[in-house]
C-alpha positions in Angstrom: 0.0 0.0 0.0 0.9 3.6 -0.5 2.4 4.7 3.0 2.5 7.9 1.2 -1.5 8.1 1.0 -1.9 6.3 4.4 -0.3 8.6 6.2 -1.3 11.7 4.3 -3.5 13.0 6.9 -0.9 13.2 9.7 1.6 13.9 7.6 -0.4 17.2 7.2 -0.6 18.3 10.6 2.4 20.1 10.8 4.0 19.4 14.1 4.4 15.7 12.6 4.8 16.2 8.6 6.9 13.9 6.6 9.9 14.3 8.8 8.1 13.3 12.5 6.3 10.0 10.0 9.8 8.9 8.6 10.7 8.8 12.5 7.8 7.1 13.5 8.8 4.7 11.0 12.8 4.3 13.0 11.1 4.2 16.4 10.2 1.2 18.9 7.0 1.0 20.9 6.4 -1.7 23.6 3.2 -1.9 25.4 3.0 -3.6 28.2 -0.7 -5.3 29.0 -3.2 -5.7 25.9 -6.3 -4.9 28.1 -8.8 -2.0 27.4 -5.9 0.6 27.9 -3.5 -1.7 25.6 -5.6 -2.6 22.8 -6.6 1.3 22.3 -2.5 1.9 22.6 -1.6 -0.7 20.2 -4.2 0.4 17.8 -3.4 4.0 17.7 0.8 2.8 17.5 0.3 1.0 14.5 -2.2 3.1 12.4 0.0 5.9 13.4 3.1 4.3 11.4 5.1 3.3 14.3 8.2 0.6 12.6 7.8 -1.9 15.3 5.3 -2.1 18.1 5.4 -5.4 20.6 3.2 -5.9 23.5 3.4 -8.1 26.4 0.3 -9.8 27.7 -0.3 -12.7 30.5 -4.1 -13.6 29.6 -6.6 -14.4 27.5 -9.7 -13.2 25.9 -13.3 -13.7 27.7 -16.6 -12.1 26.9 -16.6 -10.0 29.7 -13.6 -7.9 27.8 -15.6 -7.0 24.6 -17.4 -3.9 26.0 -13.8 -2.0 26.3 -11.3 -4.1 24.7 -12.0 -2.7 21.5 -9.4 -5.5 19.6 -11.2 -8.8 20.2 -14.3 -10.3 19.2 -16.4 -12.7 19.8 -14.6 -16.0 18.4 -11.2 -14.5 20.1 -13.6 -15.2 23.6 -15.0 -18.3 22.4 -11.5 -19.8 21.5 -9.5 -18.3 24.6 -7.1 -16.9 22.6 -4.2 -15.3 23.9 -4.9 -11.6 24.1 -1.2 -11.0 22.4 -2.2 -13.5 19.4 -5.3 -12.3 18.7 -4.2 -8.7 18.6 -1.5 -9.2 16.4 -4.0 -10.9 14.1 -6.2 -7.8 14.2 -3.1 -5.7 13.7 -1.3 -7.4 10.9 -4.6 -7.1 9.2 -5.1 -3.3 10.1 -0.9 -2.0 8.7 1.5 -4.8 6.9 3.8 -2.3 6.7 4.7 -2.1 10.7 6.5 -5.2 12.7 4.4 -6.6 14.9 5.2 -8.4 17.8 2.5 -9.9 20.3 4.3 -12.0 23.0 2.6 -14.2 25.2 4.1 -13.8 28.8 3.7 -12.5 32.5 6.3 -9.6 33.0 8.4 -10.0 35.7 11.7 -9.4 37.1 13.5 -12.2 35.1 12.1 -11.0 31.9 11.2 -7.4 32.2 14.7 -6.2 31.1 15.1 -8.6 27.8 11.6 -7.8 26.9 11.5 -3.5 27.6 15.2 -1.9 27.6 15.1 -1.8 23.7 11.9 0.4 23.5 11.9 3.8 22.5 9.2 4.3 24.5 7.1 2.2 26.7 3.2 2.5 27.5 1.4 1.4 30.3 -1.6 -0.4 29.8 -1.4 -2.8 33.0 -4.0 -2.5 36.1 -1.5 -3.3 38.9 0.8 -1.2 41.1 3.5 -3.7 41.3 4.0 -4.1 37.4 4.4 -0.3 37.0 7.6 -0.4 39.7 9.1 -2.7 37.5 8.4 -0.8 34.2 10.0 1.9 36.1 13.0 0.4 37.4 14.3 -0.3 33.6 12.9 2.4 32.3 15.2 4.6 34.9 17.8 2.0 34.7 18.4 2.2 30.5 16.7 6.0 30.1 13.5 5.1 28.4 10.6 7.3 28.3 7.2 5.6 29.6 3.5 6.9 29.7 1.7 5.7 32.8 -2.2 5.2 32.3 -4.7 3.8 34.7 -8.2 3.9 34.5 -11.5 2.4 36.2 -14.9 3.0 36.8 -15.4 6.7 35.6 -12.1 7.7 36.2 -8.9 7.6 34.8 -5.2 9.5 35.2 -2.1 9.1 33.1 1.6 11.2 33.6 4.6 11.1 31.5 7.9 9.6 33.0 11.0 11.0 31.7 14.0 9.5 33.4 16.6 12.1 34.4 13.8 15.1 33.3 11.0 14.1 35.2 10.5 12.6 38.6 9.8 8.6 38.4 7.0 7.0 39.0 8.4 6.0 42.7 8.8 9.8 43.4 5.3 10.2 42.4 3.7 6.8 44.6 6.3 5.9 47.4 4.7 3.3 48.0 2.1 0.5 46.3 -1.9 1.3 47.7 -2.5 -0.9 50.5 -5.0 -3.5 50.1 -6.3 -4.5 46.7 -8.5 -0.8 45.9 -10.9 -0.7 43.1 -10.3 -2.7 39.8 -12.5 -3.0 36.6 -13.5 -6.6 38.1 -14.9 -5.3 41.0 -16.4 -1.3 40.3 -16.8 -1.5 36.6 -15.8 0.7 34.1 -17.4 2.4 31.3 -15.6 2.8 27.6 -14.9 5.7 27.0 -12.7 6.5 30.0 -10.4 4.3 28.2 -10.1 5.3 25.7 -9.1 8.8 26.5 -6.6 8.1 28.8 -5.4 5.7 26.3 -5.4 8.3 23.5 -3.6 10.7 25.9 -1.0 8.4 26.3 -0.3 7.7 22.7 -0.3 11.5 22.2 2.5 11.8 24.9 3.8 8.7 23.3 3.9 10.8 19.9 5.5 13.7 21.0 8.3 11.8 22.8 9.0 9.6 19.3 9.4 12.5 16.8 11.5 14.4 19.5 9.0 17.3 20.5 9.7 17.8 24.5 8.5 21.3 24.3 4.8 20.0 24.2 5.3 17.3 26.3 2.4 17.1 29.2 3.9 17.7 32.7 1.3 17.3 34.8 -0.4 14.1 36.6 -4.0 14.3 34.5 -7.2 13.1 36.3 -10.2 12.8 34.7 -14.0 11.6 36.3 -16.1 11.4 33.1 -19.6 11.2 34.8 -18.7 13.4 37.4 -17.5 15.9 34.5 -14.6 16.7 36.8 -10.9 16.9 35.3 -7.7 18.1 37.7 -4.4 18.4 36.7 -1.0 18.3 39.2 2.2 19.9 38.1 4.6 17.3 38.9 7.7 19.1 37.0 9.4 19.7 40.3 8.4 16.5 42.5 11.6 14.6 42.2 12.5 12.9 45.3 16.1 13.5 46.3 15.9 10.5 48.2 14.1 8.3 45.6 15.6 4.3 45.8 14.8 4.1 41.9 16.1 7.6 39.9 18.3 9.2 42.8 20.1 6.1 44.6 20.2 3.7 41.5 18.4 0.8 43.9 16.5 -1.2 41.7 14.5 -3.0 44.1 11.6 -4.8 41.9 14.2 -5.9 39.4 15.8 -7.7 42.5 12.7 -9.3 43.7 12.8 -12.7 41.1 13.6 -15.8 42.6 14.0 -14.6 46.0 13.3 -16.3 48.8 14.4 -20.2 47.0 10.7 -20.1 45.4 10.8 -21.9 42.3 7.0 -20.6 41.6 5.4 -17.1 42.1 1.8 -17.4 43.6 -0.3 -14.0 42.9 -3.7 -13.4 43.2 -5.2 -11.4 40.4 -7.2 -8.6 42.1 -10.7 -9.0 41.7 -10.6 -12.3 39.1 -11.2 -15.3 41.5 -8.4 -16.4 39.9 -4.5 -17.2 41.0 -1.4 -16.7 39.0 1.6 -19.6 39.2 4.8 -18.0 37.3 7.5 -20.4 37.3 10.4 -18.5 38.4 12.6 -20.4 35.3 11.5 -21.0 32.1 9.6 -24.3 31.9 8.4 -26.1 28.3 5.1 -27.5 28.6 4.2 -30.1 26.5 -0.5 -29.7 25.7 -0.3 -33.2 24.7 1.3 -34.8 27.5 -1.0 -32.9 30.1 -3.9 -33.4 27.7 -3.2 -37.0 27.7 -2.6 -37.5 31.8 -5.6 -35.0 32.3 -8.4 -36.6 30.2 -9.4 -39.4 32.9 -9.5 -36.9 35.6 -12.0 -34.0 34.4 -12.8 -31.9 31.2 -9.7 -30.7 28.4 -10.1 -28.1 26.1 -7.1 -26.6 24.1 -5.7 -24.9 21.2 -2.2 -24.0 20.2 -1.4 -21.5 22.8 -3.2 -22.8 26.4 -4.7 -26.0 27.7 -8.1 -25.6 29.5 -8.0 -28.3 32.6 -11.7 -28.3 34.0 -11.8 -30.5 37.4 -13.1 -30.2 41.2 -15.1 -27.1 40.4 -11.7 -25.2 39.2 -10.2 -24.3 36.1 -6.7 -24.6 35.4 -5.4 -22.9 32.3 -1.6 -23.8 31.2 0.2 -21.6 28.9 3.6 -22.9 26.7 6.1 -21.2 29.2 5.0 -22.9 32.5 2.5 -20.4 33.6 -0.7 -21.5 35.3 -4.0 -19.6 36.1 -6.2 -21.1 38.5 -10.3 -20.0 38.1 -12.2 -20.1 40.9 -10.4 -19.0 44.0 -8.8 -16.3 45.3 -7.2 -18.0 47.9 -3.3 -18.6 47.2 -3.6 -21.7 49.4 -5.8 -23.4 47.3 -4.4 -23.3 44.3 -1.0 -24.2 45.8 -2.6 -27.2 46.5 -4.9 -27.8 43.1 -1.2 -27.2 41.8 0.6 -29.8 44.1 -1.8 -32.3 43.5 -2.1 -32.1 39.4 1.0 -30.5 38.4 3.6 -31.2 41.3 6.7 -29.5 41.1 
């Protein structure tokens, strides 16, 4: 297809023009969770012309994520596809001309550098706390640029992290909310919160690529749509001098794999009755062999990328690298021992 003609339109708006789309074209987006705010990221990177976008996703698609996760359909939910293959079906389909990358995986501390420290930029499209440490840890460790975004019920907020301009995202939240607070599973949330915050971000995301930092946003922006209420912080001059992350160098959640002699990560999902098991090493897992040792013991369903496992009024979903999800608890004892007893170690 004629790039020229695709991108004509934002090649006419003159704070990009046909220099700022020829380094769209250079640069490298990651994306990290292909959720509502991911799949609205992802979509705007690649129509936009970005030369290679990848995103980084742990789950798979359900109904319950077509009202906002405006990527997947109804046979993506009715095959359990792997929100990272699906999208980059959509996307391949949507701009040939951009490399794609959808990559099936849970990011943690093992992986997080590999997977993020040759991005350009990197956009947050995650819904927990302890993810967006990480993200910020190598973000401040190799100088990459990130967009935090976070939205739920009505509300949403996003902030621009520029490591060495900016304060980090530890400056900003010292410390993770205690408890679990509110999450999509548990308050809702409406569409188009989404996908403002998420269009903010890919603005921001814009800016940073073609090398505008005059424009770039540097406030924390909060938004409550159905309360019709908007606030924005200045947060130019809220570095911490005595931040672990950008002032002392400490990267404490890029420290945090494997400690402890765990050889598996239990995390409860917030608000999903469901529990996460992350092997702490890579582990091949072989559909046929567990489809063959599970069939005598309770339903199997499966397609290339997972194996369904339907037993004792639980559902455990395996994923190529080793990772589990157990449905229908939220209790990190039980599924150690639904684990135990069908997997071992």
């Amino acid at each position: 297809m004629d790039t020229t003609a695709r991108y004509s339109r934002q090649i006419l708006f003159s704070p990009i023009g046909a220099k700022g789309q020829e380094q769209l074209k250079q640069k490298k987006v990651v994306i990290v969770g292909m959720g509502a705010l991911g799949t609205v990221l992802a979509n705007h990177m690649v129509r936009t012309g970005v030369g290679q976008v990848r995103f980084i996703d742990r789950d798979f698609v359900e109904a319950s994520n077509l009202q906002r996760q405006m990527l997947y359909d109804e046979q993506d939910a009715k095959e359990h596809l792997p929100k990272a293959i699906a999208a980059e079906a959509k996307l391949r389909a949507i701009n040939s001309g951009v490399s794609i990358n959808g990559i099936i995986a849970d990011l943690h501390a093992g992986n997080a550098e590999t997977l993020l420290q040759d991005a350009d930029v990197i956009l947050d499209g995650t819904d927990n706390f302890q993810v967006r440490y990480l993200i910020n840890d190598v973000a401040v460790k190799h100088r990459i640029p990130w967009v935090y975004g976070g939205a739920v019920s009505s509300r949403g907020m996003f902030a621009v992290i520029r490591p060495g301009i900016t304060p980090c995202f530890r400056c900003l939240f010292p410390h993770a909310p205690v408890g679990r607070g509110e999450t999509c599973d548990t308050v809702g949330v409406i569409g188009p919160i989404i996908h403002i915050i998420a269009s903010y971000q890919a603005t921001e995301a814009l800016k940073i690529l073609i090398e505008a930092p005059s424009t770039i946003n540097s406030t924390l922006e909060q938004f409550d749509l159905w309360d019709n209420d908007r606030m924005a912080m200045d947060i130019s001059q809220g570095k911490n001098p005595s931040c672990p992350a950008c002032a002392q160098r400490r990267f404490d959640y890029l420290e945090l794999h494997g400690a402890g002699g765990e050889t598996e990560e239990f995390v409860s999902l917030c608000g999903r009755d469901m529990i996460q098991i992350s092997p702490l090493h890579h582990r091949a897992v072989d559909f046929g062999v567990l489809a063959e040792r599970f069939a005598p013991l309770g339903s199997v369903e499966q397609n290339r990328f997972l194996l369904r496992f339907h037993v004792d009024n639980h559902t455990l979903v395996f994923f190529a690298d080793g990772r589990v999800l157990v449905q229908g608890t939220s209790e990190i004892a039980v599924a150690r021992s639904l684990y135990a007893k069908y997997v071992g170690h």
